[in-house]
C-alpha positions in Angstrom: 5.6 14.2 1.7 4.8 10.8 0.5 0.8 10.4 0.0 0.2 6.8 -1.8 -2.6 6.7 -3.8 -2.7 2.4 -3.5 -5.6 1.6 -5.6 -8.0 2.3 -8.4 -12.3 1.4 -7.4 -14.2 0.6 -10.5 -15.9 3.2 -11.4 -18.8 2.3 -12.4 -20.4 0.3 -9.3 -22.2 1.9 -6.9 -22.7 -1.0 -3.9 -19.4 -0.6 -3.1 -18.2 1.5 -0.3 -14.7 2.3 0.7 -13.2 4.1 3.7 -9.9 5.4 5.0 -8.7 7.0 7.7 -5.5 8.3 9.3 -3.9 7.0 12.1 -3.3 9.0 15.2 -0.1 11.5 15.2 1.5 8.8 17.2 1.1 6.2 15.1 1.9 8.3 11.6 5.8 7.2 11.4 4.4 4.1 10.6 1.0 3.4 9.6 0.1 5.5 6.5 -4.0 4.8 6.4 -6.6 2.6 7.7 -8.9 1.1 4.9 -11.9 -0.8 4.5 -13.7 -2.0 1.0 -16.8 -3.5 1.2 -20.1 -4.3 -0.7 -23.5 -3.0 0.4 -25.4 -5.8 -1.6 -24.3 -7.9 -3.3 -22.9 -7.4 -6.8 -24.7 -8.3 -10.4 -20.9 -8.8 -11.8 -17.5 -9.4 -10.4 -15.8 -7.0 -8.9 -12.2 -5.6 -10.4 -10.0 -4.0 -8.2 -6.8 -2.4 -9.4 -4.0 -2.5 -7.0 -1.2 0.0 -7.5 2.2 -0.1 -6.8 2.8 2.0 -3.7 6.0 0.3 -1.7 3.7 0.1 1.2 3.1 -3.7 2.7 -0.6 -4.0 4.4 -1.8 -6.2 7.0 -5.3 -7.6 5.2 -8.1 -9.2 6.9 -11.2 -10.3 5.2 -14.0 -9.7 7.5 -16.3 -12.3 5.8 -13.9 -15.1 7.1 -11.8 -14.5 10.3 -9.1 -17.1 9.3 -8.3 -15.3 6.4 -5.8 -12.6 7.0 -1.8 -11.9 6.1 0.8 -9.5 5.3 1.1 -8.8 1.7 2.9 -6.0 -1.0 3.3 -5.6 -4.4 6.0 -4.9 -6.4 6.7 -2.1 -9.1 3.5 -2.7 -11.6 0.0 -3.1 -11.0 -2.2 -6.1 -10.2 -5.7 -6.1 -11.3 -7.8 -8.7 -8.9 -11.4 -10.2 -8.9 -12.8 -9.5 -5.8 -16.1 -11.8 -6.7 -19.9 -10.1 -5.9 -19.6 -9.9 -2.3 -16.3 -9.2 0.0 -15.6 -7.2 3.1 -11.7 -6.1 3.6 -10.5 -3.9 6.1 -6.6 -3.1 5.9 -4.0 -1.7 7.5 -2.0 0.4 5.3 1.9 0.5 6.4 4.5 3.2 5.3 7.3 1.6 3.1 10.4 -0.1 4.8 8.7 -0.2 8.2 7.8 -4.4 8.5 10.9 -5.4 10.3 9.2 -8.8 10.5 10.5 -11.7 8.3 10.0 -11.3 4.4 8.8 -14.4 4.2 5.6 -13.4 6.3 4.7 -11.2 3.2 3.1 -12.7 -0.1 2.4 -11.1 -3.5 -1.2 -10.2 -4.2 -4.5 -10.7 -2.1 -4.6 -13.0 0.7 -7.0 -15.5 -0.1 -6.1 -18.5 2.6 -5.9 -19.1 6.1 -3.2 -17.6 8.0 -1.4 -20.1 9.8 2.2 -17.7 10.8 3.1 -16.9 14.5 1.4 -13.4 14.1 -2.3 -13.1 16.2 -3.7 -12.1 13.2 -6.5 -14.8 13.2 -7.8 -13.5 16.9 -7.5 -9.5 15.6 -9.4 -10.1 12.6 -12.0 -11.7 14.9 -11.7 -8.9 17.4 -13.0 -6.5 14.5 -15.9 -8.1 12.9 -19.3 -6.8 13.3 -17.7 -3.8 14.9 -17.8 -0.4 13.6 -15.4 1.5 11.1 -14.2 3.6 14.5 -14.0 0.8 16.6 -12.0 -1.4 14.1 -9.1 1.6 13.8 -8.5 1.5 17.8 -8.6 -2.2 18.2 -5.9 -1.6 15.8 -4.3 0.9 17.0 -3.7 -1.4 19.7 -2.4 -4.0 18.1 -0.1 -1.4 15.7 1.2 -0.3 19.6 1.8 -4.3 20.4 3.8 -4.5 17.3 6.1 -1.6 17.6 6.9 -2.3 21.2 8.4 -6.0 19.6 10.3 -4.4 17.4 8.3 -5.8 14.2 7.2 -2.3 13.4 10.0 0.9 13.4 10.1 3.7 11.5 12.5 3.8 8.9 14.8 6.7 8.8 16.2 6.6 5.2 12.6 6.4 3.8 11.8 9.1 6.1 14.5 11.4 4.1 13.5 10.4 1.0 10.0 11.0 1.5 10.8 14.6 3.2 12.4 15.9 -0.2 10.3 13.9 -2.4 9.9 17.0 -4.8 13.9 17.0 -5.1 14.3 13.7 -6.2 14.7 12.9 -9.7 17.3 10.1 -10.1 18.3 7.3 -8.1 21.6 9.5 -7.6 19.5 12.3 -6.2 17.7 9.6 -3.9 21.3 8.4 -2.7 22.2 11.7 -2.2 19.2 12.7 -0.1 19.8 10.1 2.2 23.2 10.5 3.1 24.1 6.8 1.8 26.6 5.5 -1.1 24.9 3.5 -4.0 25.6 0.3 -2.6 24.1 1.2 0.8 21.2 2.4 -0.7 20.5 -0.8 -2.9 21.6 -2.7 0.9 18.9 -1.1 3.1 15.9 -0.2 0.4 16.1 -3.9 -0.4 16.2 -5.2 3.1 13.7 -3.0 4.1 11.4 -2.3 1.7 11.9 -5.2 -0.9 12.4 -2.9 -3.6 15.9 -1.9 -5.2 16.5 1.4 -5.4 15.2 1.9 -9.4 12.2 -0.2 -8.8 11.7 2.3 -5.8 12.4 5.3 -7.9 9.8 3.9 -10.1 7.1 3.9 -7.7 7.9 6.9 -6.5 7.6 8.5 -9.8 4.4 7.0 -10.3 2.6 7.8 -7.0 3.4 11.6 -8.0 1.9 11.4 -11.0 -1.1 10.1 -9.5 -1.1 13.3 -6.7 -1.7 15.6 -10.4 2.5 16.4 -10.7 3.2 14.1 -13.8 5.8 17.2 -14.7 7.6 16.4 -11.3 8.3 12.9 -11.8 8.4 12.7 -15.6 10.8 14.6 -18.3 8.2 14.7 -20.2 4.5 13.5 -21.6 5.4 10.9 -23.7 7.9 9.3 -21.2 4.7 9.7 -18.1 2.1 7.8 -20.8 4.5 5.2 -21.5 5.8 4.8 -18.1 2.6 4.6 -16.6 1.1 2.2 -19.2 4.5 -0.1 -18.2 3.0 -0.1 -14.7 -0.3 -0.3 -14.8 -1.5 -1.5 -18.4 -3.3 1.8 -19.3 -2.5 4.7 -20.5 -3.5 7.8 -18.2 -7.0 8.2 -20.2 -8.2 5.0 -20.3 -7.1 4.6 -16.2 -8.9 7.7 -15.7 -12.5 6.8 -17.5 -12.0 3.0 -15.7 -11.2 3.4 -12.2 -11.5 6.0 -9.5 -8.4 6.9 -7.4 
């Protein structure tokens, strides 16, 4: 099954604390983690925080200003981001291909400005501050249960297959093949869904195994995984390793 690993933690600071939980069994078609990243004091250097590429989109809000919140993904390489010396995130962490809501509600990198969309994600992130890590997951479990009942949240049932026979998949034929689809409805629904065409998909795919210790499942072999992985995240396995903590 699909397990993202969506981020690296610098490995080297010790005032920083991060969290994750799973959602309840009812909620795990479509919400893959809870998440929260925070500073216990504040920092004597900028923070670096190295977002992988993991197809999943995440609702963000930034508990040290309630008007700051989105929806936001990445695409098939890495983005290293400066967090500053003091920051509070907590994030929801959605499976890929489940936002049904407009593409144009998601943005490319950290949310950094207010949110002004039709989503109440102003008066959630408000709901959560100064709460507790527990608390925070079923106020938004709530709010996860508001979503799917408007149909901006479903569960996506070619991703689903994919995911199931993950281990089986090593082509984009094999991917097209798993879920019961031609080529060209593949490349229709992963990019509609997910934003990703089905290579760029593939991609992540490949990488996320790698990073769950299988490099030989994803990868024909070592020199194809180093350079690969260097393409998407501007290191080479070692140097990743020694730098940042997945």
């Amino acid at each position: 099954m699909y397990d993202p690993k969506g981020n690296g933690r610098d490995r080297a600071v010790d005032d920083v604390q991060f969290l994750e939980a799973e959602p309840p069994d009812h909620l795990k078609g479509v919400v893959h983690r809870f998440l929260e990243l925070r500073t216990l004091s504040p920092l004597a250097e900028d923070y670096r925080f190295h977002a992988l590429p993991d197809a999943c989109t995440y609702i963000v809000f930034d508990q040290c200003d309630p008007n700051v919140t989105g929806v936001t993904r990445l695409r098939a390489s890495s983005e290293e981001l400066d967090l500053g010396r003091s920051f509070h995130f907590f994030n929801i962490r959605l499976l890929p291909g489940v936002w049904q809501a407009s593409r144009a509600a998601t943005s490319y990198g950290l949310v950094k400005e207010a949110y002004v969309g039709a989503l109440p994600l102003v008066a959630v992130n408000k709901s959560l501050m100064g709460k507790e890590f527990a608390v925070k997951q079923t106020i938004l479990c709530s709010f996860i249960e508001d979503l799917i009942e408007n149909k901006l949240l479903v569960a996506n049932r070619v991703t689903e297959k994919i995911f199931r026979h993950i281990d089986d998949i090593h082509s984009v034929a094999d991917m097209a093949a798993i879920s019961e689809l031609s080529p060209r409805q593949l490349q229709r629904v992963l990019k509609k869904t997910t934003g990703f065409a089905p290579h760029d998909f593939f991609k992540v795919l490949r990488l996320q195994q790698s990073l769950n210790g299988e490099p030989s499942l994803a990868y024909a072999d070592q020199s194809h995984f180093i350079h690969s992985f260097r393409r998407a995240t501007g290191y080479t396995p070692g140097q990743y390793s020694k730098k940042f903590d997945v």
